[in-house]
N, C-alpha and C positions, 0 to 999 in steps of 0.2 A: 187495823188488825190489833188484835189485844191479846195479852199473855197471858192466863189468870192463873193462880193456882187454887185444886180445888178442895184442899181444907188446907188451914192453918193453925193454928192452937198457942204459939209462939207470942202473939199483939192477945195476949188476952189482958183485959185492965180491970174495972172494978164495977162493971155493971151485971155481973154474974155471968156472961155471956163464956162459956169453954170453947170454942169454937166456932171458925168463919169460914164459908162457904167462898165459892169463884173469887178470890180477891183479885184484883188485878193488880201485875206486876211489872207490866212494863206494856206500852203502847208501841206499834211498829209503822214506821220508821220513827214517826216520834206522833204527840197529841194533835198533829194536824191533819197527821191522816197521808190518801196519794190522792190526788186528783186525777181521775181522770173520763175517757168513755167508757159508756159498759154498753158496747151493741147488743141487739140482742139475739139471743139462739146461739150466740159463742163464745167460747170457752175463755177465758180472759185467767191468765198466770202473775203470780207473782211472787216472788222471791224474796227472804230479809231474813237474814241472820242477828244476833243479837248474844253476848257473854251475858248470860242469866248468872254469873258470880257474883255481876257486880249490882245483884239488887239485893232483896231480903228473904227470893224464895226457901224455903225452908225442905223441902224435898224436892230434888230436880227430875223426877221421875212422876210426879204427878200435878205436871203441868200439861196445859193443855193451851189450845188455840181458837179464841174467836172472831167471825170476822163478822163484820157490820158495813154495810151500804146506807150511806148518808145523801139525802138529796142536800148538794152545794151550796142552795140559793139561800133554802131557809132552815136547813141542819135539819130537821126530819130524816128518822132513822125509816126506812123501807123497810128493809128487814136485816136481821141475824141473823145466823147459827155457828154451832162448834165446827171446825177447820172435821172433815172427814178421816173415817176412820183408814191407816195404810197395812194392807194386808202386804206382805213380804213369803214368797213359796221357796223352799228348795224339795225337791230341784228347780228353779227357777225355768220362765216361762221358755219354750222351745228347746230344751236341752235336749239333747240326743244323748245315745251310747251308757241310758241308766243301766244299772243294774237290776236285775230282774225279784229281787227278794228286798229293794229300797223300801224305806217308811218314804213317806211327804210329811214336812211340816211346815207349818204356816204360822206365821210370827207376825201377833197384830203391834200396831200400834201405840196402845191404851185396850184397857178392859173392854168385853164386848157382852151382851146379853141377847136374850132370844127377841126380837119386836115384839113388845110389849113390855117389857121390864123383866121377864122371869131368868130366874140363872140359869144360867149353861153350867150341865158337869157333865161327866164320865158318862153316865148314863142315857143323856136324852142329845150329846153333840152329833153323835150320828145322826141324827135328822135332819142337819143340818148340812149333812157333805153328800156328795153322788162322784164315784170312781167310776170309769164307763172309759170303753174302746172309746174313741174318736169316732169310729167308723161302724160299733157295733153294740155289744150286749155291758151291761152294769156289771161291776166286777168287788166282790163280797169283799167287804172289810171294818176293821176294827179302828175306836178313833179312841183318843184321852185330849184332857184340856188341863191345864196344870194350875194352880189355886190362884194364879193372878188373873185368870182368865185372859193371859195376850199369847199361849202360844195352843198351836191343836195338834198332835202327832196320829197322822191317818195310817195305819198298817195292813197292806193287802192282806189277806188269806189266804195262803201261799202263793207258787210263783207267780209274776204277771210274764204273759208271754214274751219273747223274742222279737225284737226286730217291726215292735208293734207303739200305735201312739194311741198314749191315755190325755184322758181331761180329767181335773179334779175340779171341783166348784163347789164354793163354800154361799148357804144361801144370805141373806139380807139380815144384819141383825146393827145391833142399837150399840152405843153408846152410854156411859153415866149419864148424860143429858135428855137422852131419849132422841138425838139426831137418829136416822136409819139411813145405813148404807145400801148402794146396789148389790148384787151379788160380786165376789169374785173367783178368779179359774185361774188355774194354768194347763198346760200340756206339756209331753214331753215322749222323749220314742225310746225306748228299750233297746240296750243294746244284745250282743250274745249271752246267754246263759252260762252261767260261772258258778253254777252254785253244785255242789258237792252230793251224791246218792250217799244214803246214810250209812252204807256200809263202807263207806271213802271218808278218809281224813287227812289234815295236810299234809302229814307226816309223809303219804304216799309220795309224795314229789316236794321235795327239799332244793331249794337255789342259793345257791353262795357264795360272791358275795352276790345279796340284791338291798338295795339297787346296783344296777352294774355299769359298771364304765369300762371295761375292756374285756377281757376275758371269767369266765363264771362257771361253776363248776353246777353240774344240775345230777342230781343221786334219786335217785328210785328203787323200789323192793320188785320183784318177780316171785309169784308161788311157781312159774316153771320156765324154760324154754321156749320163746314164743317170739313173732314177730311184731317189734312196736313203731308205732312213729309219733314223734314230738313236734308239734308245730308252736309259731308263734304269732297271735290275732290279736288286731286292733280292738279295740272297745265298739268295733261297728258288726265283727265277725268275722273282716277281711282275713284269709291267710296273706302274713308278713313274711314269712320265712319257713322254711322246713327245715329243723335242728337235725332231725335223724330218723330214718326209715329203714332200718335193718332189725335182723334177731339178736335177742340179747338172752344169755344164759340166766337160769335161776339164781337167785337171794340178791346182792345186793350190786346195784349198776350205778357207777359214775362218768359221763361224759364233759368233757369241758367243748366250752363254745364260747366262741369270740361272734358277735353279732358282726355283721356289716358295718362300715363306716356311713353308707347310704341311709340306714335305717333312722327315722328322726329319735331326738330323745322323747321321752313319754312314758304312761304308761299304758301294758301293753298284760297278755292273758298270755301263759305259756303251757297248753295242753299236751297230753302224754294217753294216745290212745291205746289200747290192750283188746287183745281179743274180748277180751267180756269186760273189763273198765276203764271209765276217764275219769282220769285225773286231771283238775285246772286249778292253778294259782294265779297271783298277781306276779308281776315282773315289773319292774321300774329299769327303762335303761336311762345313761347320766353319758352326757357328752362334753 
């Protein structure tokens, strides 16, 4: 395995030359290489760290990795290529309890281009993603890739449903070298809905202190007399608690509430239903 980096500009000397391509900066674990079997049809790992301080790289951010398979007997190289590109998702793979108005982004590695050398921008990255149920219909959305080409920001189209699991999957594209990756995906499940009607703002339901660690006082407005109730749901939709279900007079209501000692720490959605609106915020309790 070999370090290279892929310009340098710093060893320029006096044969006109302004810059050097892949130089190599360091060999892993060292110039002899690992000996060993490469079965075949299976996946064979390997692991090496190395302090790139102590060479001459000159940018440590556009280093790169390649590996070579060498036949032992008589050093004949079989083949090369650059170490694969690492796509990175948040929400990462299997997440449960998203929020339903979440971006996804994906955080490559090193630069990436369309298979075949063309750039990826703003404009043509969507063709490149598919948002879709797990279990059903594509789901409309907007994408950016930001000028180094390593990160992508996908944003639904409004809400994604409740209680429901997406896949995202980013198709096959290239490297500076021209290697091409597989595709990659994650999934993830949505948790309850938390997001706000636009005639609602957070003002309507005020918590303080939050986070909380023992008792907390929760203040809300009334245009009249009416019967409410204030619950408190896990990030899955669970009811955790009912804070209060009685009537409260018009204009301005404060209740304090000490959570349970049972209840975990976490955080946790504390809604305030109305005959004609809800109100939901976050809550953080601290134990």
């Amino acid at each position: 395995m070999v370090v290279i980096e892929k310009l340098t500009t710093g060893n320029v000397a006096t044969n006109g030359e302004t810059e050097f391509h892949h130089v190599m900066m360091k060999m892993l674990p060292n110039a002899n290489g690992t000996t060993m079997d490469l079965p075949a049809h299976e996946i064979t790992t390997l692991s090496y760290s190395h302090d790139m301080s102590s060479t001459n790289v000159e940018e440590m951010d556009d280093l790169m990795v390649v590996v070579f398979v060498q036949d032992n007997a008589n050093k004949g190289i079989l083949q090369s290529s650059p170490a694969l590109i690492i796509a990175e998702f948040d929400p990462i793979k299997e997440s449960i309890g998203i929020e339903t108005h979440t971006d996804i982004t994906i955080t490559l590695s090193e630069p990436i281009y369309m298979v075949g050398g063309e750039e990826i921008t703003t404009e043509n990255v969507t063709t490149l993603i598919t948002l879709e149920e797990t279990e059903g219909d594509d789901f409309p959305f907007t994408a950016t890739i930001n000028d180094e080409k390593t990160q992508i920001v996908v944003s639904p189209e409004g809400l994604l449903d409740s209680y429901t699991w997406y896949t995202l999957t980013l198709s096959p594209v290239e490297n500076i070298l021209g290697a091409t990756t597989e595709s990659f995906s994650t999934f993830f499940e949505t948790g309850m809905h938390v997001g706000l009607a636009e005639n609602q703002t957070k003002g309507s339901l005020r918590i303080s202190p939050n986070p909380v660690q023992n008792e907390t006082a929760i203040r809300f407005s009334l245009t009249e007399k009416e019967m409410i109730s204030i619950k408190l749901y896990d990030l899955r939709g669970q009811v955790i608690a009912t804070v209060s279900e009685r009537e409260f007079n018009a204009g301005d209501n404060t209740i304090r509430w000490t959570p349970k000692s049972t209840i975990p720490a976490g955080l946790y959605m504390l809604n305030l239903q109305t005959k004609n609106q809800n109100y939901t915020t976050k809550i953080v309790l601290n134990r």
